[in-house]
N, C-alpha and C positions, 0 to 999 in steps of 0.2 A: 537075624538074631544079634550081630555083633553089632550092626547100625543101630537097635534099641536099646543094647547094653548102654550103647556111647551116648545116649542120648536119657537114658535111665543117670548115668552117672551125672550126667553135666545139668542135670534138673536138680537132683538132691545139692551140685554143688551152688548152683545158683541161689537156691532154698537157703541153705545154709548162711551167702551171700547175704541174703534178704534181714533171714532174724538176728547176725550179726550187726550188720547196718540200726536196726531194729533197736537193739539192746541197745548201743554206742548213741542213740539219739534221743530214747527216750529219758525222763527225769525220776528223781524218788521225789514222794509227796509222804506227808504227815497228818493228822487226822485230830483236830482240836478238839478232845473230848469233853473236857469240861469246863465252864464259863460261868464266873463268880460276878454278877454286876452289883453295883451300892450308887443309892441315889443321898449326898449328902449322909454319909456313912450307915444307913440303913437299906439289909436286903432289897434288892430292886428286879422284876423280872416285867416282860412284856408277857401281856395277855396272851394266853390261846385264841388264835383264829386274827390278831390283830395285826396290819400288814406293817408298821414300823420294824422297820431294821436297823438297831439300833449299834450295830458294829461298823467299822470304817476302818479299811486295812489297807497302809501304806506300804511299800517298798521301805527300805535303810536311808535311799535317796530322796523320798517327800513323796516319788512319783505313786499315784493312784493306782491301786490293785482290783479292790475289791470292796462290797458292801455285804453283809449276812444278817439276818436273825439271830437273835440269842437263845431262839426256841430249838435248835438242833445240830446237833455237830456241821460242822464243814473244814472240808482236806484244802491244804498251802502245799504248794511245793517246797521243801526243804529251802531253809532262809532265815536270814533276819528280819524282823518287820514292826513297823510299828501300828498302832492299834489306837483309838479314839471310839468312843461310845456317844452316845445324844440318846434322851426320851423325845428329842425333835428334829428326827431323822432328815424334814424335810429342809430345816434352815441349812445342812451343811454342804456346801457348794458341792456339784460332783460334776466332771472328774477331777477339780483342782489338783492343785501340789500342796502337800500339805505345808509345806514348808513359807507358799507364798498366801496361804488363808486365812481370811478376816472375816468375822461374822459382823456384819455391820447392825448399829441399833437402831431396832426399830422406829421409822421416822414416826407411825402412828400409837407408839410407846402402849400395844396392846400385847406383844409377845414374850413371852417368859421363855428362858434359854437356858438346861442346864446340858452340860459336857463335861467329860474328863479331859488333863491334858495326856497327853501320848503314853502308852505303853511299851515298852521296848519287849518284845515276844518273838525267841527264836525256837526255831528244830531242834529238837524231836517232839517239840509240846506235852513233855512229860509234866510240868506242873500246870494246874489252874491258871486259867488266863482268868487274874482279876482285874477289874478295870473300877475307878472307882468315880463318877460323877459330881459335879455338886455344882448347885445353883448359882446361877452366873449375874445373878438379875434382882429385884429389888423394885416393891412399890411404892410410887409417892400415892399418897392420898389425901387431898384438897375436900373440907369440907365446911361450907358455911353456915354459922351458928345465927342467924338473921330470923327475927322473927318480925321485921318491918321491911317492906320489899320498897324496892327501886324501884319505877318505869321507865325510867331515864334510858334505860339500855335495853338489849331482848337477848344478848350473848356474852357470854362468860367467857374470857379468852385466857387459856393457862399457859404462858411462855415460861419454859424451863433451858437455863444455860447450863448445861452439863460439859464437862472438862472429857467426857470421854465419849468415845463415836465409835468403837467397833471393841472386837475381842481377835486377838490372835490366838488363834489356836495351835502352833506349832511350840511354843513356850509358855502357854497358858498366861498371857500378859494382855490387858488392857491398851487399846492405841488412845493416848493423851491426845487428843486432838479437840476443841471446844466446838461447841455443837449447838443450836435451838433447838427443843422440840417445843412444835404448837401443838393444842386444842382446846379445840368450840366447842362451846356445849349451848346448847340454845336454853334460854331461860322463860316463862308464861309468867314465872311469881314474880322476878323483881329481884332475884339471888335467895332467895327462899328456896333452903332445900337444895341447894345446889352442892352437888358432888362430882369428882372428879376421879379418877384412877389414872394412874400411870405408871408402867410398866418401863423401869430403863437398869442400863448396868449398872452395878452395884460400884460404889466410889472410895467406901471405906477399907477396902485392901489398898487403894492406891492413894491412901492421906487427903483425898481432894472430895468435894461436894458442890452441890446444887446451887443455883440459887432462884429465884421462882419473881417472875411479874405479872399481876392480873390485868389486863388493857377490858375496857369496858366496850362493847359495842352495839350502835344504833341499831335500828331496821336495815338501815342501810348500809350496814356493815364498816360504818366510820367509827374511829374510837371515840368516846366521848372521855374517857377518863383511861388513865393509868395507875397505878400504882403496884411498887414491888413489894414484898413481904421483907423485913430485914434482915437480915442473917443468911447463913449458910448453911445447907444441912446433905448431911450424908445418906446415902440411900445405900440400904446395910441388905446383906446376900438372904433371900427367903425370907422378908420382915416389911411388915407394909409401915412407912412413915407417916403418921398421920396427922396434920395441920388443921387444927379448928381457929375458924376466924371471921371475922364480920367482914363481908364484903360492903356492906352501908354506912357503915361510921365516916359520918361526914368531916369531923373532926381529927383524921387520921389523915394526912398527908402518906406515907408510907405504913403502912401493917406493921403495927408493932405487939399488941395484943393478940396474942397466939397461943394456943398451947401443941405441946408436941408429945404423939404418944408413941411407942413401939406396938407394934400388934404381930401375930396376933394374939387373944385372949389367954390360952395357955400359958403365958409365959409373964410372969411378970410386967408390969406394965411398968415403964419408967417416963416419967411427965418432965420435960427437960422446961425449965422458965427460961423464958426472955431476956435480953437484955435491957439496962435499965431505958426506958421510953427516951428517945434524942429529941430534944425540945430545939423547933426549927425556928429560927429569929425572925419575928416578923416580915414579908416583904420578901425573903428569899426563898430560892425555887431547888428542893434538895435536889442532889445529883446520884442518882443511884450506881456502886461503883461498876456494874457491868454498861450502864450506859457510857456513850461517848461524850464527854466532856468539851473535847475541840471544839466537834459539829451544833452543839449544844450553846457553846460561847457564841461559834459565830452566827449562828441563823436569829440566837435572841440579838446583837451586832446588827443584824440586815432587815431587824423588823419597825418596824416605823412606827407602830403601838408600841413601844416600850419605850418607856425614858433611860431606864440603869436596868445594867444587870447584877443581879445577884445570886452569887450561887453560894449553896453552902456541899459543903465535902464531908465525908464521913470519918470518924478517926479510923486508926488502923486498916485503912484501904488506899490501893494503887489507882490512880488516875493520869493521862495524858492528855496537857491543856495543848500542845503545837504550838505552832507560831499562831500569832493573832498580831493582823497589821491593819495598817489605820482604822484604830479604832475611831468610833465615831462618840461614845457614849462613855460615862461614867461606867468603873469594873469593880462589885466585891466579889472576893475569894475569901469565903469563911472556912473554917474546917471546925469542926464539933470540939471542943475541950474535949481534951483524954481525961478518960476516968484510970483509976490507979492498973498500971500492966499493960493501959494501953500506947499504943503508936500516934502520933500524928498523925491525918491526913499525909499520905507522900503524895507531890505532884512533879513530872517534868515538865518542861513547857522549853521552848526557842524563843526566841527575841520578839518585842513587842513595839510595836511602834502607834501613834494617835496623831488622829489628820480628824481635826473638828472646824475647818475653812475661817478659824479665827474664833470662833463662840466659844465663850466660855462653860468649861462642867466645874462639878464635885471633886473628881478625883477618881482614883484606883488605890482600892485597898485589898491588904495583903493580910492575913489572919490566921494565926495556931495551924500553920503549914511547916510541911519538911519542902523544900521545893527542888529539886536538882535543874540546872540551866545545861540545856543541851546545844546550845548556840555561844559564841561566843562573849555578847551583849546581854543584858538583860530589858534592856530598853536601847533603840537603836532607831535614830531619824535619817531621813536622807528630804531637808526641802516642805513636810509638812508646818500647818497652819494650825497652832491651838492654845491654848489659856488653859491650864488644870489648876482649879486653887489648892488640892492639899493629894500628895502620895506619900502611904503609909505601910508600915511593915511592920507588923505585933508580932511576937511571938512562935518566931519566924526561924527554921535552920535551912539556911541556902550556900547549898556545896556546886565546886566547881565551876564558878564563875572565870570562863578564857578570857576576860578583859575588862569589861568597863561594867556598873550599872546604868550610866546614861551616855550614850555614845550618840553627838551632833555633826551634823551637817545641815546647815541654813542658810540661805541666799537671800537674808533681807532683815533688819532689826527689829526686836520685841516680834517675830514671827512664832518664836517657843517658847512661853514664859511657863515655868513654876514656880506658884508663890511660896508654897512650905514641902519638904521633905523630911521625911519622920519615919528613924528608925529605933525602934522601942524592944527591949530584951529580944534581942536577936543575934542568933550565931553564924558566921561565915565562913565556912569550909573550903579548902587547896584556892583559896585566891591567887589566879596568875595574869597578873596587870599587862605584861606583854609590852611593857614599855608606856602604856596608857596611865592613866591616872583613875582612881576609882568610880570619881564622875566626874566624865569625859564632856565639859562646856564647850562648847565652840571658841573658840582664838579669833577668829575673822567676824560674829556679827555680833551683836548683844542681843544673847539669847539666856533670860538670868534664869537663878534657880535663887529666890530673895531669900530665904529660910533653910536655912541644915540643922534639925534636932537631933540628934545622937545621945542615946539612951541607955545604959546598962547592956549592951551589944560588948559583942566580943569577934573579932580578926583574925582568922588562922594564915597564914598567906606561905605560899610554895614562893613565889618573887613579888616581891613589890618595886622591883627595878623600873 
């Protein structure tokens, strides 16, 4: 009897042992009663029976918890936590951190994204967890007004350069990073009828927009043509942007004839016009500003069909010419007159140097540009061979020039002859001669420059020592 006593006792004390351990390990948990969702500030609930779980519940750290329904309560343990909703449960990465996730956009710009950013949601879940969504995204929509088809091509190719590539979700902020999205849409008519959608993130919270170029392509999927549309346009959150335009107008170097509508139909429709049509000067080849300009100089440079190149530049847009060295050909750089408000063409460019093995060209002209010089020269030989009858510079503001506009070195006389130099209303910005001279002749060969016309220009200079 006293052995089972002893062992009667030392059970219950064990027991005791056990649900003390017991209490001491276990946690309190909380029971999220009620859940407020809004899609772009209207009631928003998922269907009965539909498997989208549309909650995403973080730790205070970023690190991943949990995923639930908004269709029925569910218990947290006692906590801080933050909270993220989607009606597209399946775009958000799982188990990520929230802290390091990026919803990237869609390369095939068919997906629509809305999300809220983070909720901060602690214990005891005494009020309404609201969460509040709104559309992250925005359609372009391309459609051709043609009622004379092409055969020339069999595919419609829609290149859109968008400034933004992904969505952070931890601060509800767009990642700026520049982006192409393509698509083909195959064509039977000739661009007849030809329609387009595209689905990308919305640009207008973050001050920045689109810009769109149609490339034409064969059967055999070569381009036959290009051209971009002109302008920029923003892609506004739950609103389809919508472009009507003639993809046939043969007469159209670049799309300028557009209209632009807001959609959709409920709401007001605002038709934004055009700007005024850029009348491109004969002979030259416009340069659209998202294209490469360099690559552009130098392959017209290295083509053996070309005699000159001509390019013309758009006002009010960024371009980078680089260096460009022995040239071999006759160079224009036009930029478009500014219309009143607008900017010059800006361009920077590095030092340029012309190796023509003695034959004579036209020249290099310079035209209603801002130009910045990122080299220290703006012209700069070492030993080439060439004759230019006339380099020109109209209407021209060129800053920061480190030393010279023609900087020589020649090992033989009359090897670098310029017959005229001609600078006509033009401004020169922080000139620092560096002990140079402004144009830097050769001292050892006769290398002339016969002509200097200097014209209503004007000289800022940091040294002219």
């Amino acid at each position: 009897m006293r052995n089972k006593l002893i062992y009667t006792v030392t059970g219950l004390l064990v027991l005791l042992g056990v649900l003390a351990c017991s209490e001491h390990d276990k946690y309190e948990t909380s029971v999220v009663k009620q859940i407020e969702l809004f899609l772009d500030d209207e009631g928003w609930a998922v269907n009965t029976g539909a498997s989208n779980k549309p909650l995403f519940v973080y730790n205070a750290d970023g690190s991943y918890h949990a995923n639930y329904s908004s269709l029925y309560r569910f218990q947290l343990p006692n906590g801080s936590y933050k909270i993220i909703s989607s009606t597209q449960s399946a775009q958000i990465p799982q188990p990520d951190n929230l802290n390091d996730m990026v919803v990237p956009q869609d390369p095939e710009a068919k997906q629509k994204f809305d999300v809220s950013a983070p909720v901060d949601y602690a214990s005891p879940f005494d009020d309404a967890l609201s969460v509040r969504m709104y559309t992250r995204t925005g359609v372009l929509r391309l459609r051709a007004t043609d009622k004379k088809s092409d055969r020339s091509y069999t595919t419609v190719r829609a290149v859109v350069s968008t400034p933004i590539s992904g969505y952070k979700v931890s601060d509800a902020s767009f990642v700026l990073s520049p982006m192409e999205i393509v698509c083909d849409r195959a064509t039977t008519t000739g661009g007849v009828n030809y329609s387009e959608d595209m689905v990308l993130f919305e640009t207008n919270s973050s001050n920045e927009a689109v810009s769109i170029r149609i490339d034409y392509l064969d059967k055999n999927n070569a381009v036959v043509q290009s051209k971009a549309i002109d302008g920029k346009f923003a892609i506004l959150p739950n609103q389809a942007v919508q472009i009507d335009f003639s993809l046939n107008n043969e007469n159209e170097p670049i799309i300028q004839d557009y209209t632009v509508t807001l959609l959709p139909e409920e709401w007001t429709q605002d038709e934004i016009t055009p700007e005024i049509p850029m009348k491109i000067p004969e002979g030259y080849i416009y340069v659209n500003p998202e294209e490469n300009l360099e690559t552009i100089c130098k392959n017209l440079m290295a083509d053996a069909s070309v005699n000159e190149v001509k390019l013309f530049l758009k006002a009010g847009e960024s371009y980078a010419l680089g260096r460009q060295t022995d040239m071999p050909k006759s160079l224009y750089i036009m930029g478009e007159k500014p219309q009143d408000g607008q900017s010059p063409a800006y361009m920077t460019m590095g030092n340029m140097s012309i190796s023509t093995d003695g034959a004579t060209i036209d020249g290099y002209f310079f035209e209603n540009l801002t130009i910045k010089v990122t080299d220290s020269d703006f012209f700069k030989f070492k030993n080439q061979y060439f004759h230019v009858k006339d380099m020109s510079f109209k209407n021209c503001e060129i800053s920061d020039l480190g030393r010279t506009m023609w900087y020589q070195e020649v090992n033989a006389p009359l090897a670098q002859v310029l017959d005229r130099l001609t600078i006509d209303n033009c401004r020169f910005y922080n000139l620092d001669h560096s002990r140079s001279g402004f144009i830097g002749l050769s001292t050892k060969q006769d290398a002339p420059i016969y002509n200097i016309v200097m014209r209503n220009s004007t000289f800022h200079a940091k040294d002219l020592t």
